[in-house]
C-alpha positions as CSV (number, residue, x, y, z in Angstrom):
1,X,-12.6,-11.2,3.2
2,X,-12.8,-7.5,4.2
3,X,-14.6,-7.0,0.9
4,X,-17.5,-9.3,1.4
5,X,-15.7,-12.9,0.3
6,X,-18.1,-15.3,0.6
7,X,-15.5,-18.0,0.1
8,X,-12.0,-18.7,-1.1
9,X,-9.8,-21.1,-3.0
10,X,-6.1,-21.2,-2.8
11,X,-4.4,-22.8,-5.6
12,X,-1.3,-24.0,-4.3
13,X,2.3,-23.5,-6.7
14,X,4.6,-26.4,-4.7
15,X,7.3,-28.4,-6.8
16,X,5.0,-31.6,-7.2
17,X,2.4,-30.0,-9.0
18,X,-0.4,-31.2,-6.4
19,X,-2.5,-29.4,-3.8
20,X,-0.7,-29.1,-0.7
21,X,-2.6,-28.6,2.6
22,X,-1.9,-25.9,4.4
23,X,-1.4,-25.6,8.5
24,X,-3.8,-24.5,10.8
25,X,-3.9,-22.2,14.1
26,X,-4.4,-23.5,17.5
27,X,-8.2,-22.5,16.9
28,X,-8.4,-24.3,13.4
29,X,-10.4,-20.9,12.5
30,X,-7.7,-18.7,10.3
31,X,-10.8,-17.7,7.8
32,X,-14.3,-17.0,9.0
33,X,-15.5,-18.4,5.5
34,X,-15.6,-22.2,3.8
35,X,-12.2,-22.4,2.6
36,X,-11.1,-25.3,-0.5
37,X,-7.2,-25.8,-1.6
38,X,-7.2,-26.7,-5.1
39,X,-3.9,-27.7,-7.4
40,X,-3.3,-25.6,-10.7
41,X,-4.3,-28.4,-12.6
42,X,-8.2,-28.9,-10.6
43,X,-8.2,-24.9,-10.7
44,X,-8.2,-24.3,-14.4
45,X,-11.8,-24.8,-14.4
46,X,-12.8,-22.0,-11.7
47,X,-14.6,-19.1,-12.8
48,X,-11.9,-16.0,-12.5
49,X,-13.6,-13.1,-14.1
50,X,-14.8,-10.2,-11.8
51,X,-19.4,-11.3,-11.3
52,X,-19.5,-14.6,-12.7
53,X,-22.3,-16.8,-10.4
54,X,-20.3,-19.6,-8.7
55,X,-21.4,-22.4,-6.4
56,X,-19.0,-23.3,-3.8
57,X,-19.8,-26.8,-1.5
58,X,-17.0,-27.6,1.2
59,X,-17.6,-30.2,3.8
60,X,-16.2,-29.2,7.5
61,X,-15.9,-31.2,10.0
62,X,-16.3,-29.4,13.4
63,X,-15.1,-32.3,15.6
64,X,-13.5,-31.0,18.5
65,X,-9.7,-31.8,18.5
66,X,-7.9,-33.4,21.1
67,X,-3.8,-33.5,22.1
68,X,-2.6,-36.9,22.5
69,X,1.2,-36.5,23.0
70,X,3.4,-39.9,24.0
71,X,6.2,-39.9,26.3
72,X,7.8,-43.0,27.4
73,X,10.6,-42.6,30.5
74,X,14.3,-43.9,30.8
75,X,14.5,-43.2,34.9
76,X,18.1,-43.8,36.0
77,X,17.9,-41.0,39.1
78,X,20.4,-39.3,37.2
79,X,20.4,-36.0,37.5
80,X,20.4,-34.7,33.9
81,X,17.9,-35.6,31.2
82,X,18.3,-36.7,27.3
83,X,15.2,-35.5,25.8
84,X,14.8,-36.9,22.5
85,X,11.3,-35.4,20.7
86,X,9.1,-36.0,17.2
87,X,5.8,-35.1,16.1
88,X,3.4,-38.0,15.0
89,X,0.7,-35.9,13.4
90,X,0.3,-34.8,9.4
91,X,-1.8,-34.6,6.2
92,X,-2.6,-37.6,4.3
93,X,0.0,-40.5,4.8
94,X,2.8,-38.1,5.3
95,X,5.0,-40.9,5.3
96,X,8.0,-38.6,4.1
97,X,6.8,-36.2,6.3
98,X,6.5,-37.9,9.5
99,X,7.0,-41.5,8.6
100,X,10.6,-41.1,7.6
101,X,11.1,-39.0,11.4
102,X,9.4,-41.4,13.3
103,X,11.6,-44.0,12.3
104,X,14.8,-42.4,13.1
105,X,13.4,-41.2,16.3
106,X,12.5,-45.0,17.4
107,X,16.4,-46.4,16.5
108,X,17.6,-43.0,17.9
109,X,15.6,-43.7,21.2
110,X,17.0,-47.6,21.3
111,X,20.2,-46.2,20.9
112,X,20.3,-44.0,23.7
113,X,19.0,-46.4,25.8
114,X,21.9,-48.8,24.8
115,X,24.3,-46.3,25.3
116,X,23.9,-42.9,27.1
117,X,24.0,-44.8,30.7
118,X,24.5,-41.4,32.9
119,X,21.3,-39.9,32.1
120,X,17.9,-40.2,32.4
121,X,15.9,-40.4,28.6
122,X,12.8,-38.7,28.3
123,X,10.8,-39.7,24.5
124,X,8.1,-37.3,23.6
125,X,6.3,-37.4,20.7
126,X,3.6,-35.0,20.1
127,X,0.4,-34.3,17.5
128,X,-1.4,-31.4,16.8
129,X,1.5,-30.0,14.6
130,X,-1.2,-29.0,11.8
131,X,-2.9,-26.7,14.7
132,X,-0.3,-24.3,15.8
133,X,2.2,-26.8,17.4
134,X,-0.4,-27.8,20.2
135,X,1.1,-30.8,21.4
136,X,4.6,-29.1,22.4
137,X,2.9,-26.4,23.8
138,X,0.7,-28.6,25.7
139,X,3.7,-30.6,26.9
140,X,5.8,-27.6,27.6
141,X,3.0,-25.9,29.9
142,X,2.8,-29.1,31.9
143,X,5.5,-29.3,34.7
144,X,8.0,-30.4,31.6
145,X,11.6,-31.2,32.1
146,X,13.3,-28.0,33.9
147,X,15.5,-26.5,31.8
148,X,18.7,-26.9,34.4
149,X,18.2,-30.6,34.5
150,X,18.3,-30.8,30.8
151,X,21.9,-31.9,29.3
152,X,20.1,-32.2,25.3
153,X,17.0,-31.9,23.0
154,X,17.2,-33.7,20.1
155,X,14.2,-32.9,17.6
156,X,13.0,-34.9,15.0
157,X,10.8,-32.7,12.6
158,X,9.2,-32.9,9.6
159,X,11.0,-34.8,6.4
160,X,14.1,-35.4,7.8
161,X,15.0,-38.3,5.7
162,X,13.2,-38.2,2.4
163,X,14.5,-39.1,-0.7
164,X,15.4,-36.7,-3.6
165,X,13.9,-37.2,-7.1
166,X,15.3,-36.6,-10.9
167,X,13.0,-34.5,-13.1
168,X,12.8,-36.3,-16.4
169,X,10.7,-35.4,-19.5
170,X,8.1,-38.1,-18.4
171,X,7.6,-36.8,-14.8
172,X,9.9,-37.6,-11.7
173,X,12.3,-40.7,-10.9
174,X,13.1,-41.4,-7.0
175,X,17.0,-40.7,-6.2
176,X,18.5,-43.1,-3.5
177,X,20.3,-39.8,-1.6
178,X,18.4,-37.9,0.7
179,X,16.1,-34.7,-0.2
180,X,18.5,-31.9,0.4
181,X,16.1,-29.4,1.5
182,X,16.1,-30.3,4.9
183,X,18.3,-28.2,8.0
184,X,20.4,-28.7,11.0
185,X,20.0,-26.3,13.6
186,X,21.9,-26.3,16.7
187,X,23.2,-24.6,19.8
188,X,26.0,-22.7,18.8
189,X,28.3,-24.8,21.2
190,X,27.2,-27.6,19.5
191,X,28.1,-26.4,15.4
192,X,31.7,-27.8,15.4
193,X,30.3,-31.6,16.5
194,X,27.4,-31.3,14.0
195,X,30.0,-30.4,11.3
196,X,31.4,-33.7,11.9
197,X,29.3,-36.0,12.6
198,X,26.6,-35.1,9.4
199,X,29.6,-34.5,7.3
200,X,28.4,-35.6,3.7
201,X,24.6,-36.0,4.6
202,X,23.0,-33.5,2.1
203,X,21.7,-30.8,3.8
204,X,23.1,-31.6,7.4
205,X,26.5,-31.2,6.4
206,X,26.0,-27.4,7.0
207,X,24.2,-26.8,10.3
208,X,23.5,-23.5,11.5
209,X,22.9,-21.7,14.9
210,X,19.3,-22.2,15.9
211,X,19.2,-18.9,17.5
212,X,19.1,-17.6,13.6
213,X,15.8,-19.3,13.4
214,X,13.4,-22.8,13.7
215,X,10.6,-24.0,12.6
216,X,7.7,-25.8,13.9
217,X,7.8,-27.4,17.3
218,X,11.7,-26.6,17.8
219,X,11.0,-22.5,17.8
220,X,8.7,-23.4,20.9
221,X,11.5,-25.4,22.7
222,X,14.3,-22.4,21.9
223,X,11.9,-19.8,23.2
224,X,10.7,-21.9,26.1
225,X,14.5,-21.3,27.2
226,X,16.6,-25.0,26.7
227,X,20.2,-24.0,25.9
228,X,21.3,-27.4,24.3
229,X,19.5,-28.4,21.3
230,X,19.7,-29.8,18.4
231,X,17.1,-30.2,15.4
232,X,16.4,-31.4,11.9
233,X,13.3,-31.2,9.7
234,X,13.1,-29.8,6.0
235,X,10.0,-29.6,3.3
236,X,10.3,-32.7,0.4
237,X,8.8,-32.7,-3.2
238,X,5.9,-34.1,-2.3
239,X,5.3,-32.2,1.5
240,X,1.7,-31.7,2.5
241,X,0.9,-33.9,-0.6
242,X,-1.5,-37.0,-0.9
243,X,1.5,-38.7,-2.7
244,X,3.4,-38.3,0.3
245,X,3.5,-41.9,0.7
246,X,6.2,-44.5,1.3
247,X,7.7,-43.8,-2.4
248,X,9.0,-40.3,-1.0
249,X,11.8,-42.2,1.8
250,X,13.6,-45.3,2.7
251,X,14.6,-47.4,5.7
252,X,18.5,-46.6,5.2
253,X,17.6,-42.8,5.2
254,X,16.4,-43.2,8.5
255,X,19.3,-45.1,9.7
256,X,21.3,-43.0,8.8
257,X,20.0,-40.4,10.2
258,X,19.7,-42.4,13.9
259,X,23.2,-43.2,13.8
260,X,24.1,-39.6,12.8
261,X,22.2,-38.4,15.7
262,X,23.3,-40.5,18.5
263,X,27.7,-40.4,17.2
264,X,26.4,-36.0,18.1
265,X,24.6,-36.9,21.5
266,X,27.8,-39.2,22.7
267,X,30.2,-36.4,22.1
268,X,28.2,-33.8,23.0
269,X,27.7,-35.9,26.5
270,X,30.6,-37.7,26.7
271,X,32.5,-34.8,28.7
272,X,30.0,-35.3,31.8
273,X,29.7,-39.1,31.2
């Protein structure tokens, strides 16, 4: 854009083949120019050579964006607090995406409820993850649990329980395990627990110490200072994808997942319970 760009296309190279959307800044305005994301396939036919003539027409829509997280409130007058988060927000169906971590985070949230009796249960569940994480950061600046009075986080990100597919000579075959390419990060007091309770989940079965990294909303609630935590997300096949749809996960994937999750909050806990 420094040179005069008028425009730009990014062809996205993901493992499905298919444009993939990209994330956004809180502002929504990374590139002061009409900006298109185009698959490989779509892009063959764009001009490439150094003053051909092109026309370029992108639609924007300037409608002003709003953060609309949901919290919902287990108040026992304990004096610690479960907080158990998700984002709700994503491109096209996202059904992998987010679909497959709302689900767990519903069970996990019942769960709790059923069982985790000595604390209070805070469920958060935010949008805006496409521009810069705005929901958590909208949550976090607004009087949010204090850090003291929090005994766990548990976050839900993105494609935690997806499936895995089989490349095949006429395209790609659904696998009933989960997507591998998903991570467990967690306090370093918690790495012993996650080791056995996500023992033989692919991917899970080898968390690592968040303070080596996060993505997404969970590098917001590290640096905002929590010192229990525990997160899962990952990036599927068919991430950011229009065929992100309810072919890319299954019901028992979330399950699992759930019951994973709460067997690691009732022994984290279970010392002060």
């Amino acid at each position: 854009m420094d040179r005069g760009a008028q425009a730009v296309v990014l062809v996205t190279h993901g493992p499905s083949g298919l444009a993939a959307c990209l994330n956004t800044g809180l502002s929504g305005d990374d590139f002061s120019v009409p900006v298109a994301i185009l698959s490989p396939r779509d892009a063959v036919g764009i001009p490439a050579l150094d003053g051909c003539l092109a026309t370029f027409n992108v639609e924007r829509d300037d409608a002003p964006r709003e953060v609309f997280n949901v919290v919902g409130r287990v108040d026992r007058g304990a004096d610690r607090t479960l907080i158990l988060s998700t984002p709700r927000s994503g491109w096209s169906t996202c059904a992998g995406e987010r679909g497959s971590g709302l689900a767990a985070w519903l069970l996990l949230i019942e769960l709790a409820a059923r069982s985790v009796m000595d604390f209070d249960i805070l469920a958060l569940c935010t949008t805006a993850h496409e521009r810069g994480y705005a929901g958590i950061a909208t949550h976090l600046s607004r009087r949010p649990t204090p850090v003291d009075r929090a005994a766990l986080w548990v976050h839900i990100g993105a494609n935690a329980a997806t499936l895995d597919w089989r490349a095949v000579p006429g395209g790609l075959t659904p696998l009933p395990s989960a997507d591998p390419q998903r991570f467990l990060a967690v306090s370093p007091t918690l790495l012993g627990v996650a080791r056995d309770c996500f023992a033989g989940a692919p991917g899970l079965e080898a968390p690592y110490d968040v303070s080596e990294g996060a993505g997404g909303e969970l590098g917001d609630i590290i640096e905002a200072g929590y010192p229990a935590v525990a997160g899962v997300f990952g990036a599927h096949r068919f991430h950011h994808t229009e065929a992100d749809d309810l072919s890319c996960t299954s019901a028992d994937l979330s399950v699992d997942l759930a019951e994973r999750m709460i067997r690691l909050i009732r022994s984290t806990l279970s010392p002060v319970t």
